[in-house]
N, C-alpha and C positions, 0 to 999 in steps of 0.2 A: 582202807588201803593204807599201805605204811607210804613211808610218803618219802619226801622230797629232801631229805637230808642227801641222800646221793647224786642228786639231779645235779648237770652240770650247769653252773654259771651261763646264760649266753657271753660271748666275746663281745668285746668292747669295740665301739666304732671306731671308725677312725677319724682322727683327731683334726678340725676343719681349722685350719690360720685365723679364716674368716670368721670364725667364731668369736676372736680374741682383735678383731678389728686389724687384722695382721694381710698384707698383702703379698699373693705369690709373686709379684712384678714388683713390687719396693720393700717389702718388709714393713719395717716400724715407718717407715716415710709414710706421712697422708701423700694417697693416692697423686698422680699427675692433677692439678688443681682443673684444668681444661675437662680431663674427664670426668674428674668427681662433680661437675657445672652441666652434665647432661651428652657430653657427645659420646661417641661410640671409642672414639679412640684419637690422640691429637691430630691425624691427617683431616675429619669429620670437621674440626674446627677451626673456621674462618681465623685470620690474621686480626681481623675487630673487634672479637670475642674476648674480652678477659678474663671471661671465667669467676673463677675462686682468690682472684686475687685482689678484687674490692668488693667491696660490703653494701646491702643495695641501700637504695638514695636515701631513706630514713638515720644510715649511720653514717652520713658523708661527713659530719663534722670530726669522727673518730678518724677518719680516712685521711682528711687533712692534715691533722697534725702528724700521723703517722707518718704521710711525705714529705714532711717536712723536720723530722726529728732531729737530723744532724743541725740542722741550722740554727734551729732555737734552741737545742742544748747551747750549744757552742756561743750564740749570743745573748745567755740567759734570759731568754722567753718565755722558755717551755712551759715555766709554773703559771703567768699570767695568761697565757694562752689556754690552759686549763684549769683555769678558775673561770672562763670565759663561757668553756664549753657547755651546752646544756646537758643535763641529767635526762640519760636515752635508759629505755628500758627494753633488754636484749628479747621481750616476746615478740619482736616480729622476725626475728632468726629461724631461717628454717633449714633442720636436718644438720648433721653433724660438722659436714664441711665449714656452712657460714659460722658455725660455734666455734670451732677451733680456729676458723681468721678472727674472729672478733679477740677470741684468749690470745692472739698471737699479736694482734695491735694493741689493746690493753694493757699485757705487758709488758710492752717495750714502752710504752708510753710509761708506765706506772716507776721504772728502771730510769729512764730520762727524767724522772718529775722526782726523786729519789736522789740521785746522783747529780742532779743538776750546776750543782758550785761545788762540787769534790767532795772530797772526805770531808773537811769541815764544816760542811755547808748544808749538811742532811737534813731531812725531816720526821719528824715521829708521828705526823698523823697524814692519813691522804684525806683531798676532799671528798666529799659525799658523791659527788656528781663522776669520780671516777672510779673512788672505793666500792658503792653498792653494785654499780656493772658486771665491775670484775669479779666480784665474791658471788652473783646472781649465775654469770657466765661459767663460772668456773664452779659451782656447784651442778649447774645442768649436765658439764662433760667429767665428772669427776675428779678433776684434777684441782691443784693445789692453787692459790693467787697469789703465785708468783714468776717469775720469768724461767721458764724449765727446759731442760731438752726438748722438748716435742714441742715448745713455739718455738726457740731459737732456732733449730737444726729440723725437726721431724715435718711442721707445716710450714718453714720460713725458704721456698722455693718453688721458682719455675722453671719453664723452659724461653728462651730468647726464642727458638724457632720451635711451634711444638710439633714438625715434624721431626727436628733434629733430635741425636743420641743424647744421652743421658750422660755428658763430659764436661770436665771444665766451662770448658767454652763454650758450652749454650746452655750455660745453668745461671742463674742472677738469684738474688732473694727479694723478699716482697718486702720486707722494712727491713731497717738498718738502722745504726747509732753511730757516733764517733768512730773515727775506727780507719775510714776510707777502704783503701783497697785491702789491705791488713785483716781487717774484720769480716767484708766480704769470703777472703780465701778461706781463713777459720772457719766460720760457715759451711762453708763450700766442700774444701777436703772432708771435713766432720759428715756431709753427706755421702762424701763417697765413699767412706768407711761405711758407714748405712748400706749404701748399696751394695757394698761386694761381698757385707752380711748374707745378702737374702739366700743363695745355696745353703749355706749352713742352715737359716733357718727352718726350709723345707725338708732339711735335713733331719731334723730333730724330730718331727712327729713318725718320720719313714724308719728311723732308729729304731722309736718306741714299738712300733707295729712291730717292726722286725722280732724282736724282744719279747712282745706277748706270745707270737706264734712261734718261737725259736728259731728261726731263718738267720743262723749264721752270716750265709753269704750275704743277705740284703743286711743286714746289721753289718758288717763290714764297708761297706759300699756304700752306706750313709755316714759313718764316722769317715772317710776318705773323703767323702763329699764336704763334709764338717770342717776336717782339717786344711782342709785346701781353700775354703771360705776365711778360716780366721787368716792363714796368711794371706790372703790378699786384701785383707782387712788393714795387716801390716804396713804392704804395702801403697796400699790407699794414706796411711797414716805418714806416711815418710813424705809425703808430698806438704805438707805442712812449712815443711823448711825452704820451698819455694815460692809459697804464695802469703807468709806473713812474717813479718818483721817483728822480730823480738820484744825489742826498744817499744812499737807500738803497742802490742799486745801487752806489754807491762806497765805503760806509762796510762795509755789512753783506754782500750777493751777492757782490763781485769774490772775495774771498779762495776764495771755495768753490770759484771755477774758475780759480783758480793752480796750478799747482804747480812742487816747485824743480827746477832744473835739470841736479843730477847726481842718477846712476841710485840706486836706492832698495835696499836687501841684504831681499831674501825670510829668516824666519829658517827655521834647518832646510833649507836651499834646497837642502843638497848631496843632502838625503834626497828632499824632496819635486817639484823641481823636475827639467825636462831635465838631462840629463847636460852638465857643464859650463854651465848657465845657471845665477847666482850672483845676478845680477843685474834690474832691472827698469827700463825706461828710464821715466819721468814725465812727459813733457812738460806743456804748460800748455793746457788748455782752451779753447777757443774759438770763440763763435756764429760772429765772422766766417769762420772758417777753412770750419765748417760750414755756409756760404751758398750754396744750389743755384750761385749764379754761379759759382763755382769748377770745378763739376764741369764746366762748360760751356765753360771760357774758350778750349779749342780749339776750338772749333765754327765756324772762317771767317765766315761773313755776321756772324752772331750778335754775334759778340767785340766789338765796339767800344759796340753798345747796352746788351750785359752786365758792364760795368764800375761801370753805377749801383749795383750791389746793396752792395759792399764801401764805396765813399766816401760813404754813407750811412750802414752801422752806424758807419763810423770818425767822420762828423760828428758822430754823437748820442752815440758814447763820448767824444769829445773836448770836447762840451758837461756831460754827466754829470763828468767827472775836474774842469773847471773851476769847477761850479756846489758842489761838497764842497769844493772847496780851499779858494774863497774862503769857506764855513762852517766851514773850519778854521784861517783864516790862513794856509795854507803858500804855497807859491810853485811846485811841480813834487808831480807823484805819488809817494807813500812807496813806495819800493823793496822787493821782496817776495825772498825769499831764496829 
């Protein structure tokens, strides 16, 4: 029998979020931390509960410093404090959530222990006792070891009340740096751009479908959906200018999400690390890099509407770099090594 050169294709499924760790109630945010700890939903969960927002009793020493970051930056501690700490090894982490707290104190620790006496003050190797963690942790979830959108902004929140809405004002974060309240809203706005993402995001596989089956009207009606997500993405972004200070953001937050540009020597790397990796690339932090629009900027219809997300964070940084300068006399941003 002649065969199957005519045979149609079966249709392609359709495209689950969840498959790409993506949530139809937060998008790229890791889950509400209370829920991803076991309960059905934050009303489920007592006022005692902490959930996902500490690490259980075997990493209490990471936890510590963690709350204590701003203080021991600021009275140059941090690094003795972490030469102090013992060498934990992340196998008793279990399941994705405690992995992603762990990468999200790690790095901030790692950022604090890094920056700790300023720009001239830096260090070219980490200890052992916090380097191997993080390269071990950060090999488990695939991601890079170092401080990135999805600890700063994606796992770095909760809720104050967790029956409360999803606003300003019953959101906090789970560690912090210099910064005070400046740094918090950075954080904060930066989620609620996240959040007013998630329509568009749902949006994007309902597009696709649309598109394989030819359904105009549903392919319409998810780019409308699309559009109406990034500006309120926009608007999410403009609130920026209410809850952080320029002066701060440039004087005090930029440096924590630097970093320099040749690769950094793990110490011990030849014992502890892959065979033949020696090395650890650092690249430099960044909200903008980390702005839903990015992930989208292939998306045809989409593309030209979703250009507003980036030349808005770069307005308001180009307004913050100017508004310190001129509080500094200089003339051009101090160059970071």
């Amino acid at each position: 029998m002649e065969g199957s050169a005519d045979t149609e294709e079966p249709p392609l499924l359709p495209l689950a979020l969840s498959r790409f760790h993506i949530s139809e109630e937060f998008g790229f945010l890791l889950p509400d931390p209370l829920v991803g700890a076991g309960c059905a939903s934050p009303s489920a969960c007592t006022g005692e509960r902490e959930g996902l927002t500490e690490l259980p009793a075997p990493y209490r020493p990471w936890m510590d410093i963690a709350h204590e970051l701003p203080q021991l930056i600021t009275s140059h501690q941090l690094r003795s404090r972490v030469h102090q700490m013992p060498q934990l090894s992340p196998q008793q982490l279990r399941g994705r959530e405690e992995l992603h707290l762990a990468h999200l104190v790690l790095s901030f620790i790692t950022m604090g222990y890094v920056w700790q006496e300023g720009e001239e003050g830096t260090v070219q190797v980490l200890p052992r006792n916090l380097a191997v963690p993080f390269w071990e942790v950060s090999q488990a979830l695939g991601l890079p070891p170092i401080l990135s959108h999805a600890d700063f902004v994606l796992a770095n929140w909760r809720r104050k009340d967790p029956n409360g809405p999803l606003e300003m004002e019953n959101l906090d974060t789970i560690v912090t740096l210099p910064g005070g309240e400046s740094l918090r809203g950075f954080i904060l706005v930066t989620l609620l751009v996240e959040k007013a993402a998630v329509p568009g995001i749902k949006a994007i596989p309902q597009a696709l479908g649309a598109t394989l089956q030819g359904d105009e009207e549903s392919l319409h009606r998810a780019l409308e959906e699309l559009a109406g997500a990034i500006e309120a993405m926009r608007e999410a972004l403009r609130r920026m200018h209410d809850y952080v200070d320029p002066e701060v953001f440039y004087s005090v937050i930029r440096i924590f999400l630097s970093g320099p540009l040749s690769p950094w020597p793990l110490p011990d790397c030849r014992v502890s690390c892959p065979a033949g990796r020696t090395t650890l690339p650092w690249p430099t932090g960044s909200s903008t890099r980390g702005c839903p629009r990015r992930r989208w900027r292939s998306r045809g219809a989409a593309r030209r509407r979703a250009r507003s997300c980036t030349p808005s964070m770069s307005s308001w940084a180009s307004a913050t770099a100017r508004t310190a300068m001129r509080g500094q006399g200089r003339d051009e941003p101090q160059r970071f090594p």
